[in-house]
Biopython code that builds the backbone (N, CA, C, O; Angstrom):
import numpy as np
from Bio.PDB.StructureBuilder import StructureBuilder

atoms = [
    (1, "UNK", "N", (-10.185, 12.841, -3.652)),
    (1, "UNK", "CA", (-9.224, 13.869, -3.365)),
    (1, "UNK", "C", (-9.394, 14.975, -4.397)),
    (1, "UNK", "O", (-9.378, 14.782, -5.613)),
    (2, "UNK", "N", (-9.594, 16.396, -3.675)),
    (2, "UNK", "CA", (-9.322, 17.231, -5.160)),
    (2, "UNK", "C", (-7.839, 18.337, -5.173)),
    (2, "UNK", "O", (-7.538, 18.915, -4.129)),
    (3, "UNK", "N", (-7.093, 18.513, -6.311)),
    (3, "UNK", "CA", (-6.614, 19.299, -6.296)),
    (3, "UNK", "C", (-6.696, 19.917, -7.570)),
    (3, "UNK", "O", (-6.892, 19.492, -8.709)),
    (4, "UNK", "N", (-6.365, 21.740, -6.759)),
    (4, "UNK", "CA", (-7.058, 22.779, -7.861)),
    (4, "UNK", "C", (-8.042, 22.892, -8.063)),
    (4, "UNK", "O", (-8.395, 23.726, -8.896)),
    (5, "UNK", "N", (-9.188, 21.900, -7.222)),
    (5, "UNK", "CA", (-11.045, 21.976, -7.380)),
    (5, "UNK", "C", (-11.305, 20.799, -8.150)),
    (5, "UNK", "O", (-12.320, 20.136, -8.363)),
    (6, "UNK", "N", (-10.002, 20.714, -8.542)),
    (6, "UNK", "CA", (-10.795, 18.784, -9.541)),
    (6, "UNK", "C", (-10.307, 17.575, -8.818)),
    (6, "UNK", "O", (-9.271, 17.353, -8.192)),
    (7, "UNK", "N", (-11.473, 16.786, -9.117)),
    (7, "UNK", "CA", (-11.314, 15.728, -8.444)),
    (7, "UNK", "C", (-10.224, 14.696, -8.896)),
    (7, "UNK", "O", (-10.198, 14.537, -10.116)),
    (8, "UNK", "N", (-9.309, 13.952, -8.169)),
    (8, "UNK", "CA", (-8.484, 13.084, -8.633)),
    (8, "UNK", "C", (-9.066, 11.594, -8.329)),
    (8, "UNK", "O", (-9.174, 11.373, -7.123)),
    (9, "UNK", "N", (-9.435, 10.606, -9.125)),
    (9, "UNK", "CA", (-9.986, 9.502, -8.527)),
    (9, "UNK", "C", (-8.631, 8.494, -8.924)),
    (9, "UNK", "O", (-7.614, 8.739, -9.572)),
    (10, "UNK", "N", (-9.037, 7.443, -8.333)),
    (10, "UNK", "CA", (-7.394, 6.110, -8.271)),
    (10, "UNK", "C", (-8.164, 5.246, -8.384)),
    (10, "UNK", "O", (-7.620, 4.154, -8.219)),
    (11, "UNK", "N", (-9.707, 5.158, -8.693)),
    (11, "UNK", "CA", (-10.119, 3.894, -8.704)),
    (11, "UNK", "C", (-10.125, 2.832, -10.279)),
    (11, "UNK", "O", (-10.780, 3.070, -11.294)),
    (12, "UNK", "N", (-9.262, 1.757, -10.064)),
    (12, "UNK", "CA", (-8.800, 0.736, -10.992)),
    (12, "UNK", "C", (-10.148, 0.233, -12.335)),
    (12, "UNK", "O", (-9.983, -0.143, -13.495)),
    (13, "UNK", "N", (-11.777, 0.502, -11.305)),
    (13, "UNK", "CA", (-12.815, 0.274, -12.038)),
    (13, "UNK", "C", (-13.235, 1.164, -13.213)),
    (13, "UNK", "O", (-14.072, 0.822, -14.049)),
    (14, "UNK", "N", (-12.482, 2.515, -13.203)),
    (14, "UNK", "CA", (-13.018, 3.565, -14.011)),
    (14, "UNK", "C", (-11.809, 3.344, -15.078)),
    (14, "UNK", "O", (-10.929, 4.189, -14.917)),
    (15, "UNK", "N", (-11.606, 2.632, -15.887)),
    (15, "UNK", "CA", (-10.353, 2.485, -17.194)),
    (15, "UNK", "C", (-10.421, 3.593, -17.652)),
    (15, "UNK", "O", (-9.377, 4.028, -18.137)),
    (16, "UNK", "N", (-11.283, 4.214, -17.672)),
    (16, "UNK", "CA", (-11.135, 5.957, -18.643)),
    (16, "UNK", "C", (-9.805, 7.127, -17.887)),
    (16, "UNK", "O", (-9.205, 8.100, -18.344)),
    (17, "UNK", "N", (-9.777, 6.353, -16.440)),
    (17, "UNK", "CA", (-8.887, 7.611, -16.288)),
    (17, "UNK", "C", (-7.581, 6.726, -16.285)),
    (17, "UNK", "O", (-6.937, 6.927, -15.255)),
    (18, "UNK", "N", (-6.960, 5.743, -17.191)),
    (18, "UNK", "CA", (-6.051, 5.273, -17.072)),
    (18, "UNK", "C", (-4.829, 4.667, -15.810)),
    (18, "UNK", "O", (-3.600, 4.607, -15.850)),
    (19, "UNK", "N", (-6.077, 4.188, -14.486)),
    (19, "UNK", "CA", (-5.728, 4.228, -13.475)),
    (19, "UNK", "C", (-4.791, 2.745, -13.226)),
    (19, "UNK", "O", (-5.447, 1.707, -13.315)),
    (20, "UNK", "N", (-3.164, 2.600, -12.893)),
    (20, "UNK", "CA", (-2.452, 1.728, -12.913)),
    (20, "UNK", "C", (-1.749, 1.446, -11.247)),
    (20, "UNK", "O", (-1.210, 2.312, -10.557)),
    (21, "UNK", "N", (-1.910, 0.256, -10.949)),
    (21, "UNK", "CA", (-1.227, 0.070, -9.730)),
    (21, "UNK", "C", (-0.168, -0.542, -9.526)),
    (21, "UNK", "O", (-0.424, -1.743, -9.623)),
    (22, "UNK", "N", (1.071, -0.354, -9.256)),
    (22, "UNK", "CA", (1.547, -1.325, -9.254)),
    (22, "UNK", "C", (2.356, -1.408, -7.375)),
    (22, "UNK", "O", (2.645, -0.370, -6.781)),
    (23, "UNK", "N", (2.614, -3.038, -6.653)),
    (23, "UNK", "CA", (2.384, -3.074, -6.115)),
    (23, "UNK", "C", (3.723, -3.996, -5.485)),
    (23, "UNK", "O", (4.148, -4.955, -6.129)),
    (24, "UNK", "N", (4.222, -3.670, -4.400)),
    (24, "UNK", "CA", (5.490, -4.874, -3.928)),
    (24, "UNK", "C", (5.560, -4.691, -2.956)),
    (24, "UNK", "O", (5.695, -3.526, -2.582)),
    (25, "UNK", "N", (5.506, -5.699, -2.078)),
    (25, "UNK", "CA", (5.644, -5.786, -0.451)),
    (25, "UNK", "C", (6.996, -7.185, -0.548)),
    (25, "UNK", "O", (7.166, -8.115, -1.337)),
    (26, "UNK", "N", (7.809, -6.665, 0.797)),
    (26, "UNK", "CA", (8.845, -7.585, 1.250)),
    (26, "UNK", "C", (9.368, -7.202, 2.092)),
    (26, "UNK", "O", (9.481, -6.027, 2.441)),
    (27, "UNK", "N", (10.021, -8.685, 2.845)),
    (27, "UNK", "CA", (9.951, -8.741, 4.488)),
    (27, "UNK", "C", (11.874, -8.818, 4.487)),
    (27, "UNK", "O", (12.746, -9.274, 3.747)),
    (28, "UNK", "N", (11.827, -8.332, 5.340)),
    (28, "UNK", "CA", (13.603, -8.261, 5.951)),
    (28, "UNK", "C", (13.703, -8.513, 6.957)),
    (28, "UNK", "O", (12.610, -8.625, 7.511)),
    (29, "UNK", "N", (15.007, -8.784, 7.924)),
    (29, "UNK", "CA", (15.320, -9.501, 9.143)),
    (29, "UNK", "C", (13.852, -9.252, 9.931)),
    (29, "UNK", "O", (12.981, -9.986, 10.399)),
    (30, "UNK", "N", (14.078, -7.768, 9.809)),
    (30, "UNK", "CA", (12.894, -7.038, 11.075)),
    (30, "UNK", "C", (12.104, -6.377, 10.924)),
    (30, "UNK", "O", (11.576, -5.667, 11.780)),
    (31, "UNK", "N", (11.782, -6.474, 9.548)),
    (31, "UNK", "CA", (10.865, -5.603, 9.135)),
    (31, "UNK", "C", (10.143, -5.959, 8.063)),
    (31, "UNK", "O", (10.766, -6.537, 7.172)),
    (32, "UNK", "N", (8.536, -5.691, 7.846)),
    (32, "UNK", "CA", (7.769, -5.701, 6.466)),
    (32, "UNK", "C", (7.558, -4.827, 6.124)),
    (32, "UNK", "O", (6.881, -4.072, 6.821)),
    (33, "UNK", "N", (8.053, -4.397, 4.761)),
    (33, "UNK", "CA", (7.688, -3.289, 3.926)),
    (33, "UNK", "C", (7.037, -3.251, 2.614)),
    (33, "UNK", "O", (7.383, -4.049, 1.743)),
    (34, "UNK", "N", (6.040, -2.304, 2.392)),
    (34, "UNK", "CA", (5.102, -1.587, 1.624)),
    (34, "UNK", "C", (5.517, -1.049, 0.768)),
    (34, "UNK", "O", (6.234, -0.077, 1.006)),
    (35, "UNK", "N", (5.194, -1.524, -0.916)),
    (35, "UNK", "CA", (5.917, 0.088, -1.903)),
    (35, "UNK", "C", (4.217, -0.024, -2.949)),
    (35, "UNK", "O", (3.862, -1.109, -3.411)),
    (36, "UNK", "N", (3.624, 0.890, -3.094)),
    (36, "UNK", "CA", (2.629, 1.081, -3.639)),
    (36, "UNK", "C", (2.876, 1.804, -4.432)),
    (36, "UNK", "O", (3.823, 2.475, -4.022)),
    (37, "UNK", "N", (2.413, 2.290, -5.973)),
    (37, "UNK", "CA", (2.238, 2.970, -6.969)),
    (37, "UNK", "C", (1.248, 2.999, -7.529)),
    (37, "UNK", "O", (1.050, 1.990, -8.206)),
    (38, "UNK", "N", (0.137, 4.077, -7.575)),
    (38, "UNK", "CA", (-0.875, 4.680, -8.414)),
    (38, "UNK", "C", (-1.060, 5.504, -9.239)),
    (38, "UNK", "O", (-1.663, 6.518, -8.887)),
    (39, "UNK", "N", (-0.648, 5.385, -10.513)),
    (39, "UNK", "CA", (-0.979, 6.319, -11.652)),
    (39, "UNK", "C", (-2.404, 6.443, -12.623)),
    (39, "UNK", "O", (-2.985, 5.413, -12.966)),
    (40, "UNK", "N", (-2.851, 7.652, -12.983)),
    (40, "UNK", "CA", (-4.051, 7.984, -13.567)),
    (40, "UNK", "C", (-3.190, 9.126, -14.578)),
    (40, "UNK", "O", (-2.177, 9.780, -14.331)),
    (41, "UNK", "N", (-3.894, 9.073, -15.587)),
    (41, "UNK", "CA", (-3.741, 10.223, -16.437)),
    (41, "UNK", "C", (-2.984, 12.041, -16.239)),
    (41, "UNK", "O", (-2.257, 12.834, -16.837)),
    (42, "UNK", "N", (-3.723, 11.915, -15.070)),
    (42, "UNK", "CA", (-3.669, 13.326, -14.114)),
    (42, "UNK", "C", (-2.547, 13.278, -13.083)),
    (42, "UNK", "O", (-1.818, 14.267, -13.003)),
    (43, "UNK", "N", (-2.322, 12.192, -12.257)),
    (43, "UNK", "CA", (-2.283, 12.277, -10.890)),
    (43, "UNK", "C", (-1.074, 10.574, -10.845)),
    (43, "UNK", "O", (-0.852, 9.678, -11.659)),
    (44, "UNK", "N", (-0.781, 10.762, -9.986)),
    (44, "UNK", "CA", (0.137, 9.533, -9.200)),
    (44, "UNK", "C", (0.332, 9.371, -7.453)),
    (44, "UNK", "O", (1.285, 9.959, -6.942)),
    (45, "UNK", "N", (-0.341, 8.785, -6.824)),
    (45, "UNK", "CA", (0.546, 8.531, -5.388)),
    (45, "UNK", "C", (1.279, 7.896, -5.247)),
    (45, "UNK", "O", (0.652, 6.888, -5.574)),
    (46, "UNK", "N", (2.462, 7.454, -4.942)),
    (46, "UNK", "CA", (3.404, 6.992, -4.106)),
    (46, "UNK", "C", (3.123, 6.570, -2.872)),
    (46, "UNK", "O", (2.594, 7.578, -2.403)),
    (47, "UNK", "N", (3.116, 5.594, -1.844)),
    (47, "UNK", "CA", (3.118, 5.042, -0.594)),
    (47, "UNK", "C", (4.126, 4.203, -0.500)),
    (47, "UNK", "O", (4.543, 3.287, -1.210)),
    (48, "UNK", "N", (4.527, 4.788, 0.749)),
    (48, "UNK", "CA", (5.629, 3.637, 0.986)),
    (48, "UNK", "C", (5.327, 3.178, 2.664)),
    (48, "UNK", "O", (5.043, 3.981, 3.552)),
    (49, "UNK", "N", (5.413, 2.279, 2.766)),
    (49, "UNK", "CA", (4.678, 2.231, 4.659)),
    (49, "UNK", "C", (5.756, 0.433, 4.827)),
    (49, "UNK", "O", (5.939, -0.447, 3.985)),
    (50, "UNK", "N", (6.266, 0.555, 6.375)),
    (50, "UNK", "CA", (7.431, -0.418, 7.153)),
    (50, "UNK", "C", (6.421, -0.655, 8.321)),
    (50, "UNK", "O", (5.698, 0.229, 8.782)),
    (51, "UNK", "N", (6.459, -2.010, 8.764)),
    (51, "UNK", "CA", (6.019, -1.881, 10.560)),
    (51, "UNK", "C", (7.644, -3.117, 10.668)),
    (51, "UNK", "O", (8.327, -3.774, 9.883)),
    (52, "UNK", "N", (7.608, -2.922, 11.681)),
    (52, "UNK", "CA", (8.736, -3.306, 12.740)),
    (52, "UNK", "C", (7.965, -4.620, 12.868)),
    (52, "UNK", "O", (6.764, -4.698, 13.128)),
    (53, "UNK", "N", (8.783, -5.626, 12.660)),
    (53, "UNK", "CA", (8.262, -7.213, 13.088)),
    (53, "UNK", "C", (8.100, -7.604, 14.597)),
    (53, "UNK", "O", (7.569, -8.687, 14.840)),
    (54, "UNK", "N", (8.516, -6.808, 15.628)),
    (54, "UNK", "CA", (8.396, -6.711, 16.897)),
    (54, "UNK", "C", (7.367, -6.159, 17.287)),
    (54, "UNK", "O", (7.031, -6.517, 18.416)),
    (55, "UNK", "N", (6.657, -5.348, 16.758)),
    (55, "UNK", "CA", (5.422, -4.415, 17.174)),
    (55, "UNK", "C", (4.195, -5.219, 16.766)),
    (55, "UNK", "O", (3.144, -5.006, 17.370)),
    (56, "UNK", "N", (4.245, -6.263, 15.642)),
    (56, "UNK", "CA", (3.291, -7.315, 14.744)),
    (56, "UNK", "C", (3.384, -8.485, 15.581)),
    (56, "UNK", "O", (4.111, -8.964, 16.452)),
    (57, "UNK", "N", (2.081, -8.795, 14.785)),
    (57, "UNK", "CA", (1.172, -10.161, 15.707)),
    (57, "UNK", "C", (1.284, -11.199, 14.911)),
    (57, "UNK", "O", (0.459, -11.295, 14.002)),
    (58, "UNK", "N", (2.142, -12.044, 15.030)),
    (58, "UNK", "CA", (1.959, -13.355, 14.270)),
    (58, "UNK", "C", (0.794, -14.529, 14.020)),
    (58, "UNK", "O", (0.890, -15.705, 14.372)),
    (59, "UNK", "N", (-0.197, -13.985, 13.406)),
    (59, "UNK", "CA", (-1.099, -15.251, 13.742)),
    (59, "UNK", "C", (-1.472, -16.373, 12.712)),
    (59, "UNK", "O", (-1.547, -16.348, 11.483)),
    (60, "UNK", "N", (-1.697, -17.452, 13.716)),
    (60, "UNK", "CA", (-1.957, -18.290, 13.330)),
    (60, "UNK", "C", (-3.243, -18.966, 12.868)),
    (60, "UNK", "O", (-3.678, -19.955, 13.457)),
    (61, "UNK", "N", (-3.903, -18.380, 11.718)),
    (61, "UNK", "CA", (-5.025, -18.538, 11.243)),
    (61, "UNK", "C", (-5.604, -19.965, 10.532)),
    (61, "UNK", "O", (-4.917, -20.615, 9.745)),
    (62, "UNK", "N", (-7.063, -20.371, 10.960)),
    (62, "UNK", "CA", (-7.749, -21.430, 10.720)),
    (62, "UNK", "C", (-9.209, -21.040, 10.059)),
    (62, "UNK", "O", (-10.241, -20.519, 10.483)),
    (63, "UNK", "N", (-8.849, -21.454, 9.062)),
    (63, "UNK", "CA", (-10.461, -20.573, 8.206)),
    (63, "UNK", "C", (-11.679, -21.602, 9.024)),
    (63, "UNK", "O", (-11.235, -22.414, 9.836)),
    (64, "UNK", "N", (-12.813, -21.563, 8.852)),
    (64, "UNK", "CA", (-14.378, -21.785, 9.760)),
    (64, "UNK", "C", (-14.059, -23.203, 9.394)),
    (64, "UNK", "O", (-13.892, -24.018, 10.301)),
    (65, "UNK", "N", (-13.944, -23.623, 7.936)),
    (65, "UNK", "CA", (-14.173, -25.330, 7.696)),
    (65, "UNK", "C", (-12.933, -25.950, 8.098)),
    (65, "UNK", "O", (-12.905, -27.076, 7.601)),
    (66, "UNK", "N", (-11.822, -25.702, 8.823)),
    (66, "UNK", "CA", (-11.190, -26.179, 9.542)),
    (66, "UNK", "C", (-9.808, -26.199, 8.173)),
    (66, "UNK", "O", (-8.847, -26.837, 8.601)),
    (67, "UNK", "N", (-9.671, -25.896, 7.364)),
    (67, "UNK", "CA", (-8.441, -25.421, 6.548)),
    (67, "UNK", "C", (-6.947, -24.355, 6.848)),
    (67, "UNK", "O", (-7.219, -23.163, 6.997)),
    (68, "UNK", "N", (-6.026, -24.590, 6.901)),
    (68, "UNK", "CA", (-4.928, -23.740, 6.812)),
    (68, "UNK", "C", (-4.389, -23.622, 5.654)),
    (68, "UNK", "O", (-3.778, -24.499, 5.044)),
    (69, "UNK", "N", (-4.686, -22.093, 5.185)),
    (69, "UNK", "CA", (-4.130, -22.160, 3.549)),
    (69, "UNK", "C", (-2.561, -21.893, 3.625)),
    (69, "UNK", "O", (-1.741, -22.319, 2.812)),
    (70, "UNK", "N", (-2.243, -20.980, 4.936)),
    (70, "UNK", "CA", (-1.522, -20.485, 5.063)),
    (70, "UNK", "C", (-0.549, -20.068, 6.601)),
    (70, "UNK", "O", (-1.130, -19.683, 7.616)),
    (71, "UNK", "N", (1.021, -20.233, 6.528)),
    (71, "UNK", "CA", (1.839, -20.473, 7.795)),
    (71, "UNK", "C", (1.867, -19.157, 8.244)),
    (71, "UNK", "O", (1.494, -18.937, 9.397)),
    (72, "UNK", "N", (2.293, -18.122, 7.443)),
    (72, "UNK", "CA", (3.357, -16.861, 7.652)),
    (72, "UNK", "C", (2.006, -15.828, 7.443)),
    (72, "UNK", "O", (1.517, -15.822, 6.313)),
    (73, "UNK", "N", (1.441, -15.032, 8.394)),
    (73, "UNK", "CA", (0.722, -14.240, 8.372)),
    (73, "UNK", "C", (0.462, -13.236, 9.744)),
    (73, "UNK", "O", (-0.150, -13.439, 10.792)),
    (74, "UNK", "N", (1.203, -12.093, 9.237)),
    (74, "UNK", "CA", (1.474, -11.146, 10.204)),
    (74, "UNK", "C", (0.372, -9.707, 10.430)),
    (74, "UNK", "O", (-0.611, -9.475, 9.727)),
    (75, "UNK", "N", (0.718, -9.104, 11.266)),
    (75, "UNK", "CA", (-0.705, -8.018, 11.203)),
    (75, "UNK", "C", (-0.221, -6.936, 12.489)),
    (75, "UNK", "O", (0.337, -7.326, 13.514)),
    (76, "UNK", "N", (-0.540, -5.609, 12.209)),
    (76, "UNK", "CA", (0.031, -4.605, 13.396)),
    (76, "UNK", "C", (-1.230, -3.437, 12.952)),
    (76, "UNK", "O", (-2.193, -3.336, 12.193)),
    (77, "UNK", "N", (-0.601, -2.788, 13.829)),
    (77, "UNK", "CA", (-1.709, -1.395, 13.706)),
    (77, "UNK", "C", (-0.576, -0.295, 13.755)),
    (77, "UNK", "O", (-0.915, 0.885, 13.846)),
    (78, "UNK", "N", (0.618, -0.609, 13.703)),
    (78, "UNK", "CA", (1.914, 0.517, 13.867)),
    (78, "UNK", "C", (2.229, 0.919, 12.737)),
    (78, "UNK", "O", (2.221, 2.148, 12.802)),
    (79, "UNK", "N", (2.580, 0.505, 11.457)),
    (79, "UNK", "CA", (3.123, 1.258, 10.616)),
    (79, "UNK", "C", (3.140, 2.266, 10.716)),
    (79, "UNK", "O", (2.598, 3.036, 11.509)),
    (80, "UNK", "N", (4.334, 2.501, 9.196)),
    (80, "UNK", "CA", (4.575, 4.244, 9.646)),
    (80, "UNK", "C", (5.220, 4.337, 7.964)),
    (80, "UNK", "O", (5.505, 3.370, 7.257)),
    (81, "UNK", "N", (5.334, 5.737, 7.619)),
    (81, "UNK", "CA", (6.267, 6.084, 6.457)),
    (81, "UNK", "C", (5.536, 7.242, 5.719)),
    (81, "UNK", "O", (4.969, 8.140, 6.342)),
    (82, "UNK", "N", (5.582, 7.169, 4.172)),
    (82, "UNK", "CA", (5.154, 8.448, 3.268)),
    (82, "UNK", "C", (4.261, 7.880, 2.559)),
    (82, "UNK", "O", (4.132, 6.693, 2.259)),
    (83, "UNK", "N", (3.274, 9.325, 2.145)),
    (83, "UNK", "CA", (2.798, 9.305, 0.891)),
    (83, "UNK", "C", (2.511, 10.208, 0.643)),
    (83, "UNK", "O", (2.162, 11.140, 1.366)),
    (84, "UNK", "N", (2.648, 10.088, -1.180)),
    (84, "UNK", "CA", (3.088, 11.637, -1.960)),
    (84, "UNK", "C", (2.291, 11.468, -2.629)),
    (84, "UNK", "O", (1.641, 10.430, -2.748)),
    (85, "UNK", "N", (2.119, 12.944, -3.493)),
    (85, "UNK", "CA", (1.064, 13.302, -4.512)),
    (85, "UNK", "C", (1.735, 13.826, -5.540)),
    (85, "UNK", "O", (2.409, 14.833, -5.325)),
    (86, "UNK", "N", (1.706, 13.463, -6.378)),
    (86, "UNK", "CA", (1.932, 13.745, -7.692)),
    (86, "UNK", "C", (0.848, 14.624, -8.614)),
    (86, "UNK", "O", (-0.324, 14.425, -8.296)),
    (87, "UNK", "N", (1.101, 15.717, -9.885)),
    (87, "UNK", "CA", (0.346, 15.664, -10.768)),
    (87, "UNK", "C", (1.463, 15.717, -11.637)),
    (87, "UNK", "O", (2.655, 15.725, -11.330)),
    (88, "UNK", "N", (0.855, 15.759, -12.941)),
    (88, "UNK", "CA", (1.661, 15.327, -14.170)),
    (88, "UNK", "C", (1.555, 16.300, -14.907)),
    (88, "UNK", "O", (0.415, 16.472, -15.338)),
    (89, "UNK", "N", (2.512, 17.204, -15.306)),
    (89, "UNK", "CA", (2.768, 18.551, -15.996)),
    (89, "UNK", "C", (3.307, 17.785, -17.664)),
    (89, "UNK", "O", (3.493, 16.592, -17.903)),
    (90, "UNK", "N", (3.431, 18.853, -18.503)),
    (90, "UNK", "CA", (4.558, 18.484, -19.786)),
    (90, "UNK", "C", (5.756, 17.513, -19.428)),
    (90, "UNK", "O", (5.970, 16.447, -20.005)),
    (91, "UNK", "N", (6.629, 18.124, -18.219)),
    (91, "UNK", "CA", (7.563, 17.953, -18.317)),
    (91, "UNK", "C", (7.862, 16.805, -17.166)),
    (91, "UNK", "O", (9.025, 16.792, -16.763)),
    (92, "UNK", "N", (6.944, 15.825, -16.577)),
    (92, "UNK", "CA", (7.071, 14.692, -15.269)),
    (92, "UNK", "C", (6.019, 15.051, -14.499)),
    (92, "UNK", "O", (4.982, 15.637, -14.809)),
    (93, "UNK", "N", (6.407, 14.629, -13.444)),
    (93, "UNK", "CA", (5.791, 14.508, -12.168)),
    (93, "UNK", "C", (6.075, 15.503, -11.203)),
    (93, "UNK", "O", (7.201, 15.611, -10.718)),
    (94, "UNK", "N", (5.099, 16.259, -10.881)),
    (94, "UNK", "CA", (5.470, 17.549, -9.854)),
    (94, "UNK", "C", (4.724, 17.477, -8.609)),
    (94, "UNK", "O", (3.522, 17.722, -8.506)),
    (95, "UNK", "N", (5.774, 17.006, -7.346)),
    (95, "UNK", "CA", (5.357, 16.673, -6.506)),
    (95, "UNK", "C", (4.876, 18.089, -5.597)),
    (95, "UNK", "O", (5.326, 19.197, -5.304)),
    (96, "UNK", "N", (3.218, 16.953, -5.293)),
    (96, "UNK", "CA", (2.127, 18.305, -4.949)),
    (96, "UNK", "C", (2.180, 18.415, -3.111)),
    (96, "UNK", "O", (2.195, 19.539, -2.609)),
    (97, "UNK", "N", (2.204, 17.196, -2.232)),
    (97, "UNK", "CA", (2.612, 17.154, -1.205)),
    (97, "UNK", "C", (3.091, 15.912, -0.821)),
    (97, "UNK", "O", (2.961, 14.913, -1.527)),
    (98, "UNK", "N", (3.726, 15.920, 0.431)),
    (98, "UNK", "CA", (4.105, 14.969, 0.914)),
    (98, "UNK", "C", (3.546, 14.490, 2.568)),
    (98, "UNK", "O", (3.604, 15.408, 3.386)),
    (99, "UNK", "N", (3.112, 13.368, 3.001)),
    (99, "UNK", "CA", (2.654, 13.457, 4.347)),
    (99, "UNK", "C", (3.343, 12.321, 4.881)),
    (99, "UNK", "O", (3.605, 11.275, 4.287)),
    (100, "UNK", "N", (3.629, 12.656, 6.147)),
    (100, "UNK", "CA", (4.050, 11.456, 7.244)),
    (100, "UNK", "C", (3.007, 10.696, 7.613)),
    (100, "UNK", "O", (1.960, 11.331, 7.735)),
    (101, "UNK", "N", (2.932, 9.215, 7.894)),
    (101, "UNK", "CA", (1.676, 8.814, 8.071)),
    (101, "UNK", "C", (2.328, 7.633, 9.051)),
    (101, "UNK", "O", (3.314, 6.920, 8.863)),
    (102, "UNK", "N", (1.199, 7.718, 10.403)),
    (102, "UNK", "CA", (1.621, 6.800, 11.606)),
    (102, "UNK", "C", (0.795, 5.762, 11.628)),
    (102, "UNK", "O", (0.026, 5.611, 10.679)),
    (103, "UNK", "N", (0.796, 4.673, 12.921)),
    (103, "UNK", "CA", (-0.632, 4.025, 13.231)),
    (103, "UNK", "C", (-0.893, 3.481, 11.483)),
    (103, "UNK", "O", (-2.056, 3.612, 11.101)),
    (104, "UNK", "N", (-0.316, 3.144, 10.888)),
    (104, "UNK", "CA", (-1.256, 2.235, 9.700)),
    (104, "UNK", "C", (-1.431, 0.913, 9.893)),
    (104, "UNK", "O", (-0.513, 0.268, 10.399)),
    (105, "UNK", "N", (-2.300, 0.462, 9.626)),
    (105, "UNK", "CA", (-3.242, -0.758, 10.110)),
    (105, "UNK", "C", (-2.620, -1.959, 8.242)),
    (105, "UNK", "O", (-3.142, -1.971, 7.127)),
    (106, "UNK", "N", (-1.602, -2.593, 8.687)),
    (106, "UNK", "CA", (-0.645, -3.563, 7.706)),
    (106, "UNK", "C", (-0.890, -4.473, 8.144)),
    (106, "UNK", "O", (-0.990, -4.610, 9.363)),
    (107, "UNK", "N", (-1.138, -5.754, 6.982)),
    (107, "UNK", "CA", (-1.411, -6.925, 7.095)),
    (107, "UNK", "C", (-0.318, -7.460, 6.455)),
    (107, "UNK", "O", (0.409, -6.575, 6.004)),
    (108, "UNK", "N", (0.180, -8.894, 6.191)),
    (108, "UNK", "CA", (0.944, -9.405, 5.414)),
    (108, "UNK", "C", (0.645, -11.048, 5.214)),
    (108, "UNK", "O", (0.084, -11.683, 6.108)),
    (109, "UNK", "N", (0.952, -11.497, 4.311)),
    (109, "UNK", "CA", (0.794, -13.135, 4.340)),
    (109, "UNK", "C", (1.146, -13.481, 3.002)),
    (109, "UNK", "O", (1.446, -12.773, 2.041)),
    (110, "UNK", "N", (1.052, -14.675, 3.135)),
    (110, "UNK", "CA", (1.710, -15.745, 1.876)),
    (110, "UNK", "C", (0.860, -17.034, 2.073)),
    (110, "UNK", "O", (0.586, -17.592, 3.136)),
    (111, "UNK", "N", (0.559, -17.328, 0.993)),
    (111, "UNK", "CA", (-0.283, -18.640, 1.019)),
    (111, "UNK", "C", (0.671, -19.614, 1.029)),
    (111, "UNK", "O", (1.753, -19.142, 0.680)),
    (112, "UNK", "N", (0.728, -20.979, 1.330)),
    (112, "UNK", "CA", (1.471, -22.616, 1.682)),
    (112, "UNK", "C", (1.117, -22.643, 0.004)),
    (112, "UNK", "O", (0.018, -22.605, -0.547)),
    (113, "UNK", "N", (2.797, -22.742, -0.714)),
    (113, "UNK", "CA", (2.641, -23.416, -2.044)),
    (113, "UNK", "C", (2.510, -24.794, -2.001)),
    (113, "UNK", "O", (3.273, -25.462, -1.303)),
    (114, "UNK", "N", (1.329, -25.469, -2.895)),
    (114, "UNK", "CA", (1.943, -26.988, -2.318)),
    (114, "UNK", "C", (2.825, -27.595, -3.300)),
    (114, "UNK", "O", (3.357, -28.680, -3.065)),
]
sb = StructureBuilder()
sb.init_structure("model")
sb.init_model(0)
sb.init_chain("A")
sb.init_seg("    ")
for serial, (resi, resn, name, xyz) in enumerate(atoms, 1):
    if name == "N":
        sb.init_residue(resn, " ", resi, " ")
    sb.init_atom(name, np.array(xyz, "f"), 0.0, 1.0, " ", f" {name:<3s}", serial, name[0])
structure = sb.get_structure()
């Protein structure tokens, strides 16, 4: 992504640009929701993305050697919600845009504690 002509990178492998994620997903009556945070030196996105548990595919997955790691594993192509752009002035975070974003392709799951 560039803004102002410079490039903003988010990737976690480059430690020089102080790139931090932090990350929380959780499910409600009817819904799974997305909260993402990416900070770099420069720059921050925000994502926040919901799909509707009615629009999602519950499946029931069996890995090749015949294992189930896991019960609860959901999947849609509907999501929907924001994500923002941040850069980082003296004084905070000065939000650079904001976009609506449809159709996101959300997975969810939980592994069987034993």
């Amino acid at each position: 992504m560039q803004v102002f002509g410079e490039r903003i990178r988010g990737n976690f492998s480059k430690f020089w640009t102080g790139c931090r994620t932090q990350f929380k997903c959780y499910e409600t009556d009817d819904q799974i929701k997305w909260h993402v945070v990416q900070t770099t030196f420069k720059a921050k996105i925000e994502v926040e993305i919901a799909c509707n548990k009615a629009d999602m595919i519950w499946i029931n997955y069996e890995a090749p050697n015949g294992t189930k790691k896991h019960n609860k594993l959901w999947n849609c192509g509907n999501g929907f919600g924001s994500v923002k752009l941040y850069l980082k002035e003296s004084k905070g975070w000065k939000l650079l845009d904001e976009v609506y974003a449809e159709h996101v392709g959300c997975e969810y799951g939980e592994y069987d504690r034993p």
